[in-house]
C-alpha positions in Angstrom: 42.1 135.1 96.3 39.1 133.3 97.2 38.3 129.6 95.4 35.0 128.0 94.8 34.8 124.2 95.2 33.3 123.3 91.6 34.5 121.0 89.7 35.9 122.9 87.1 37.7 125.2 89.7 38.7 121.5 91.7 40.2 120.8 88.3 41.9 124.2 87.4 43.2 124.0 91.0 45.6 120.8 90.0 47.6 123.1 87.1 48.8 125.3 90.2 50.4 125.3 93.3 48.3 124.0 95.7 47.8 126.8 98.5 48.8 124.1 101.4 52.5 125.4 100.4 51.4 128.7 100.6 50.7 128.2 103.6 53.8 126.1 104.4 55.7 128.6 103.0 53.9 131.6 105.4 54.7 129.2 108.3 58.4 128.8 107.7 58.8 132.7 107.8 57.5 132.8 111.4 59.0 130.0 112.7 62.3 131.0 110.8 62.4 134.6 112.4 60.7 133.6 115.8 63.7 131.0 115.8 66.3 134.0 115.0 64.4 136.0 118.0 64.7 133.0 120.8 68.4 132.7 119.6 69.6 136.4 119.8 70.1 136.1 123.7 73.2 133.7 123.5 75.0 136.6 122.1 73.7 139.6 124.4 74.5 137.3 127.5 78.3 138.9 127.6 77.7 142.2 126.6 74.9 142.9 129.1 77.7 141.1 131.7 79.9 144.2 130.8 77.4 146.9 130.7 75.5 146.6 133.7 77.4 144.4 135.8 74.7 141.3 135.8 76.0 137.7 136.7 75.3 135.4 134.0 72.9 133.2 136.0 71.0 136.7 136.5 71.1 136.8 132.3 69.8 133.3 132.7 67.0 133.7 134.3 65.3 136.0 131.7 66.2 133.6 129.4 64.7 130.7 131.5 61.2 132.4 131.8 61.3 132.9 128.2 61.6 129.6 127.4 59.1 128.3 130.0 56.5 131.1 128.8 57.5 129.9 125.1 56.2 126.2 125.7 53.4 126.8 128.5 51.6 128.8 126.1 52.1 126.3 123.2 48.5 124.2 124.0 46.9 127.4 124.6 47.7 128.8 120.9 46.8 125.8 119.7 43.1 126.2 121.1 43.6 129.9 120.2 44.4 128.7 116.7 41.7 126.4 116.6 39.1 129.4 117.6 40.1 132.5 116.2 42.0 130.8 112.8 46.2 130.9 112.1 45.9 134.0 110.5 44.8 136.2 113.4 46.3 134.8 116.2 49.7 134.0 114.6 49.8 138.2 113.1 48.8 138.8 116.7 51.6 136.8 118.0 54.2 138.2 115.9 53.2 141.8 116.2 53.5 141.0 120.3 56.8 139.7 119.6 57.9 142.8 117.7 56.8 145.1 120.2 58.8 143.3 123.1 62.1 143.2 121.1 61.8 146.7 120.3 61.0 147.5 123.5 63.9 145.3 125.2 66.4 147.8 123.1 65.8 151.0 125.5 66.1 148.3 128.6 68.4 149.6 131.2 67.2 148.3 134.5 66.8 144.6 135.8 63.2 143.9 136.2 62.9 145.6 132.5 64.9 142.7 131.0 62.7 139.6 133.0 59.8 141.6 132.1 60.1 142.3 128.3 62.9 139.6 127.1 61.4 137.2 129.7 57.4 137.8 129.3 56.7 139.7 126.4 58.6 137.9 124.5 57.9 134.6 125.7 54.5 134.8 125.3 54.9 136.0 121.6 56.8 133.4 120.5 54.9 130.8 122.8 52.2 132.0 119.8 54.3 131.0 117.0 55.5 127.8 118.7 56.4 124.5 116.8 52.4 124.2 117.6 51.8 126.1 114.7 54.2 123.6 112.4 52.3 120.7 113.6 48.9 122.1 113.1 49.6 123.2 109.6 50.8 119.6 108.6 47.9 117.9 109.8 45.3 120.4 108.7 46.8 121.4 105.7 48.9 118.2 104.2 47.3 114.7 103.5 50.3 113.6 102.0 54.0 114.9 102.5 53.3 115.6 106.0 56.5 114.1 107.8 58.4 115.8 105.1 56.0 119.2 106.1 56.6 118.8 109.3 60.5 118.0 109.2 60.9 121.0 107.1 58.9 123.3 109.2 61.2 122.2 112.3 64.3 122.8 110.1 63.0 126.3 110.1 64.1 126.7 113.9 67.7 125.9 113.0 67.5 128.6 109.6 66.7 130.8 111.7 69.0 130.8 114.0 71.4 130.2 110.8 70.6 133.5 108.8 70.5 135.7 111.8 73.2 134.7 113.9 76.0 135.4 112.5 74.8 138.6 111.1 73.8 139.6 114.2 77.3 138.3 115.8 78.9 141.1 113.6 76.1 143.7 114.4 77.0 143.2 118.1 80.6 143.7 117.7 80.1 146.4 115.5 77.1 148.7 116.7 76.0 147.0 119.9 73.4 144.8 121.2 71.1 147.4 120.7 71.1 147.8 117.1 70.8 144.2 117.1 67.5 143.7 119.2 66.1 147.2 116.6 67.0 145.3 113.7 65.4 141.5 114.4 62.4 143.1 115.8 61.8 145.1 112.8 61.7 141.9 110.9 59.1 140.6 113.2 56.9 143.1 112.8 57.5 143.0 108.8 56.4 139.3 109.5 53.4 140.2 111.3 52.3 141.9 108.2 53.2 139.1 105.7 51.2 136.5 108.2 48.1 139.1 107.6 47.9 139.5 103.7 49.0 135.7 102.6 48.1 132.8 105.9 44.5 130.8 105.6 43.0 129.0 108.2 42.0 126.1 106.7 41.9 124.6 103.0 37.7 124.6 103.3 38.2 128.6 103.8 39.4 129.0 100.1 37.4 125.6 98.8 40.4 123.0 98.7 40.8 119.8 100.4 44.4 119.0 102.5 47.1 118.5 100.0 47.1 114.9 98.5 43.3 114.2 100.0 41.9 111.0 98.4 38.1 111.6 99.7 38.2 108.3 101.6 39.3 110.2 104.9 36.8 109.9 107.4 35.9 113.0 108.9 37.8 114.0 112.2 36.1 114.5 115.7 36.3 118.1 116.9 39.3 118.6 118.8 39.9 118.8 122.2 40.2 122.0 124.3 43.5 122.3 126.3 42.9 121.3 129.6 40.6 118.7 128.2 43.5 117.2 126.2 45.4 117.3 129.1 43.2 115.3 131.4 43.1 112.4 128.2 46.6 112.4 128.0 48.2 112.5 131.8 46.3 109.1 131.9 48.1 107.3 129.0 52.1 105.7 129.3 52.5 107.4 125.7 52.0 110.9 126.7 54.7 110.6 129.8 57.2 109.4 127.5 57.0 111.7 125.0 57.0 114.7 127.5 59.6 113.0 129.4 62.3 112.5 127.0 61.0 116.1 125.3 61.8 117.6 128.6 65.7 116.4 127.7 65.4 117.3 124.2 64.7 121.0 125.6 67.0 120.9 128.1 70.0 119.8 125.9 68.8 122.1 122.7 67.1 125.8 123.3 68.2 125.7 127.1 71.7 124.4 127.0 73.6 124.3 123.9 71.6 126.9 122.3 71.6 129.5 125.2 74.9 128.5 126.4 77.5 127.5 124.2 78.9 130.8 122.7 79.4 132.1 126.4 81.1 128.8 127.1 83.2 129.1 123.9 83.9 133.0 124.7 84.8 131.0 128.1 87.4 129.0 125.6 88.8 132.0 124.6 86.8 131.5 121.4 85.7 134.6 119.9 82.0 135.4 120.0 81.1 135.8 116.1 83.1 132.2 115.5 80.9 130.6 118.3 78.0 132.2 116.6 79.0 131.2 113.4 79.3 127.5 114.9 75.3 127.8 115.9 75.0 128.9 112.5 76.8 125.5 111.5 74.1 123.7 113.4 71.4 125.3 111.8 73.0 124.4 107.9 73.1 120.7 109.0 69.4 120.6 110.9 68.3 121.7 107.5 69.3 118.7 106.9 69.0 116.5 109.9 65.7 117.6 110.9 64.1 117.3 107.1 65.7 114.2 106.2 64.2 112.7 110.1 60.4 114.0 108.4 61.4 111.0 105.3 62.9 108.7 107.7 59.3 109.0 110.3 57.3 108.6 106.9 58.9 105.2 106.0 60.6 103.5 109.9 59.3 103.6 113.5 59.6 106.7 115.4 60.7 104.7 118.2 63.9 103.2 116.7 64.4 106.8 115.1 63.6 108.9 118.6 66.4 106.1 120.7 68.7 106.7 118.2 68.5 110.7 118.1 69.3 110.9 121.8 72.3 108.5 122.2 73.9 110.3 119.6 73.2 113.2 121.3 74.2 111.5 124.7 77.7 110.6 123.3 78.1 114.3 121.9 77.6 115.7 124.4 79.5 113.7 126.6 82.7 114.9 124.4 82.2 118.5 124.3 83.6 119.7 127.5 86.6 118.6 126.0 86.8 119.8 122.9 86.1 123.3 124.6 89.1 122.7 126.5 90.8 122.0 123.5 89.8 125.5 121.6 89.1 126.4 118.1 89.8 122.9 116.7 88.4 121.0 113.5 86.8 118.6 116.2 84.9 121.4 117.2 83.7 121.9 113.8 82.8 118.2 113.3 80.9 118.5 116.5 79.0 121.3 115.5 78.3 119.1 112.3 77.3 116.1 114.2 75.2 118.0 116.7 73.2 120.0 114.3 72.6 116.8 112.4 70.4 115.2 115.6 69.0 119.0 116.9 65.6 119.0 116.5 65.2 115.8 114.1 63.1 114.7 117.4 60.1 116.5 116.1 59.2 114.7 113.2 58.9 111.5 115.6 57.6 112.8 118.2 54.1 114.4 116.5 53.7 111.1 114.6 53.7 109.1 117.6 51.5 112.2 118.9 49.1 111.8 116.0 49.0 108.0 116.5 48.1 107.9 119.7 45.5 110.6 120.1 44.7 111.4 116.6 44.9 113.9 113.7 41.9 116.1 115.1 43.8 116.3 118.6 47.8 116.6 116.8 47.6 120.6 118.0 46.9 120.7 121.3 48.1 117.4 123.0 51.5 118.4 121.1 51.4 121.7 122.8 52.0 120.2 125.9 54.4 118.0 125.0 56.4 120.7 123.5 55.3 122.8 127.1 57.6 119.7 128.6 60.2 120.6 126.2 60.9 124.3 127.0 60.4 123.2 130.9 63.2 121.7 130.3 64.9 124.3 128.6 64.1 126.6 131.2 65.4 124.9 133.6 69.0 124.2 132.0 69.0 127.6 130.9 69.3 128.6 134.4 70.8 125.7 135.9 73.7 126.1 133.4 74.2 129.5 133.8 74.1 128.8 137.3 76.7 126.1 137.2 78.6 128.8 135.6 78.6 131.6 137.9 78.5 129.5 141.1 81.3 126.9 139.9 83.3 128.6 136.9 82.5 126.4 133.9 80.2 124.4 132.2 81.4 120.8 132.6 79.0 119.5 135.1 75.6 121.7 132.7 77.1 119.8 129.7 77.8 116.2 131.2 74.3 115.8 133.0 72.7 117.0 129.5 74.6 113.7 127.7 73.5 111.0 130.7 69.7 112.3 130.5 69.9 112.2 126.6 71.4 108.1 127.2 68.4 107.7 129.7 65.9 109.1 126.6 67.7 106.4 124.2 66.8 103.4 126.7 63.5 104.4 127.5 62.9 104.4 123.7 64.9 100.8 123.4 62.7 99.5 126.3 59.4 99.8 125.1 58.2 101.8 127.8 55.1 103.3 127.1 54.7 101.5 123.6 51.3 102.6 122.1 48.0 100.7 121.8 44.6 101.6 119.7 43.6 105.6 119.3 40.6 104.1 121.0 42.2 103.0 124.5 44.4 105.9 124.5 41.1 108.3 124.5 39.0 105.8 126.6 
């Protein structure tokens, strides 16, 4: 439905929902099942051991380019976004994602799983990255945006919540290959729901950004990616950010979230209770990663960003042992505590984003700070699995996680890189 901007439509307009959370709502469906997509590969990793006879650090590297793929493309959707609108690039996305997943079910020969779970893939979800969430609050939300923004990020962890365990079962039940038919058929379901309902911007349908005030000043034209990049390699900010994003990465998506229901099937802890411990995570970054979007709106991302990664240090630090120990209720409370700090980074990290380089420029300059992020779950997705096959466990993976996630809580503590005007950052 297209809206005018009169008056009387402006004023009709305030009896409804406002389309910004139609818009929200659109975006949490992809991120939701693009989440549930990135996260299916933790429980193929042992089945494809048995079936063809791969090593686990094999597995791992299709999972590795994924990820990288995932966040290098992130600043180039954004400028894709930014040209061709959300609603044709992200259906475009998601119908690419679709496609590989289907695709990856008839697999049956290396180069076939680097190729379709590793490119194809990548580069579909890279599409409907956590760009997308960050774009969406900034163009779309005047007010509410840290609680947008934390929900949107929340969706990574529903995701991986809904499917998860249903796919845990489908696996032990039917195979990995029903599994990989079923989740892509949801993408591509999505793909058409992203087509009939997203907007581009609130000027397409004649609305401003939800809560606008008209005393907002009108925003520069945004940057194109490489562009961004130049500005932002030359400010302390940016380094930090991608820095300690790199060890968010590395310690989410590419460690834990890759690795830990091998590590727990290591344990002797079946696979659909491991999965449904992931799923655990995802219930409490609901409400970890949600409730960080209310915190960023009302204390400094700083103070909130040191303290997210030494409690994530300290957990860590403990969960070789509690694998050691089994199935235990310390497992469970880890799985609790863990989910609680699992992507509550976000919220944080695009307002100082936004802060330093502006509203106009939120999109792209995140990309490559999120591009940091999945190097860094790219590497730990390999380098873990590698650690596994090379030296039989995970210890060492899981204890050099905790001490870079301390070194991310210091840096934060420090005031390294502490931000000055908008204007010196873009000087």
């Amino acid at each position: 439905m297209i809206h005018d901007s009169s008056p009387n439509s402006r004023k009709e307009a305030k009896t409804r929902i406002h389309y910004a959370w139609v818009v929200a709502a659109v975006t949490f469906v992809i991120l939701l099942v693009s989440a549930g997509v990135r996260s299916t590969p933790s429980l193929f990793m042992v089945p494809m051991e048995k079936e063809f006879g791969w090593s686990r650090a094999f597995i791992s590297s299709a999972v590795a380019v994924n990820l990288l793929l995932y966040g290098l493309i992130g600043p180039f959707a954004a400028g894709l976004i930014n040209r061709w609108g959300m609603r044709r690039a992200c259906s475009g996305a998601a119908a690419l994602v679709a496609t590989g997943v289907l695709l990856a079910s008839r697999l049956s020969a290396p180069w076939q799983l680097i190729a379709l779970w590793g490119f194809v893939v990548g580069i579909g979800t890279g599409g409907t990255s956590m760009v997308l969430a960050a774009i969406v609050s900034s163009k779309w939300f005047h007010l509410r945006r840290g609680v947008v923004l934390g929900a949107l990020s929340a969706a990574n962890a529903t995701g991986q919540l809904i499917f998860l365990p249903v796919l845990a079962r489908m696996v032990e039940g039917l195979g990995w290959r029903s599994a990989c038919i079923a989740i892509g058929a949801v993408m591509a379901l999505v793909a058409v729901v992203v087509r009939i309902f997203m907007r581009d911007s609130p000027e397409e349908i004649g609305l401003h950004a939800y809560g606008w005030t008209g005393h907002t000043a009108a925003a520069a034209p945004a940057m194109k990616p490489f562009e961004a990049l130049a500005a932002a390699i030359r400010r302390r900010e940016f380094w930090l950010l991608a820095g300690t994003f790199f060890i968010c990465g590395a310690s989410t998506n590419g460690l834990v979230g890759t690795h830990l229901i091998p590590a727990c099937h290591d344990s002797g802890i079946p696979e659909v209770r491991a999965a449904g411990l992931l799923a655990l995570m995802g219930i409490f970054d609901i409400v970890g990663t949600t409730g960080s979007g209310w915190l960023t709106d009302r204390f400094s991302p700083r103070v909130l960003l040191a303290v997210y990664y030494g409690l994530r240090g300290l957990s860590l630090a403990a969960l070789p042992s509690l694998l050691a120990a089994g199935d235990t209720p310390q497992l469970t409370l880890f799985g609790v505590f863990y989910g609680l700090d699992w992507i509550a980074t976000v919220p944080p990290t695009v307002r100082l984003t936004g802060d330093a380089f502006g509203k106009e420029n939120t999109g792209v300059i995140y990309g490559w700070i999120g591009a940091a992020h999945q190097v860094g779950a790219s590497l730990a997705a390999f380098g873990a699995g590698s650690v596994r096959t090379f030296m039989g466990d995970y210890r060492i993976a899981f204890l050099a996680a905790s001490a870079l996630c301390l070194m991310a809580s210091v840096a934060f503590m420090s005031g390294v890189g502490k931000p000055v005007t908008r204007e010196a950052a873009l000087a």
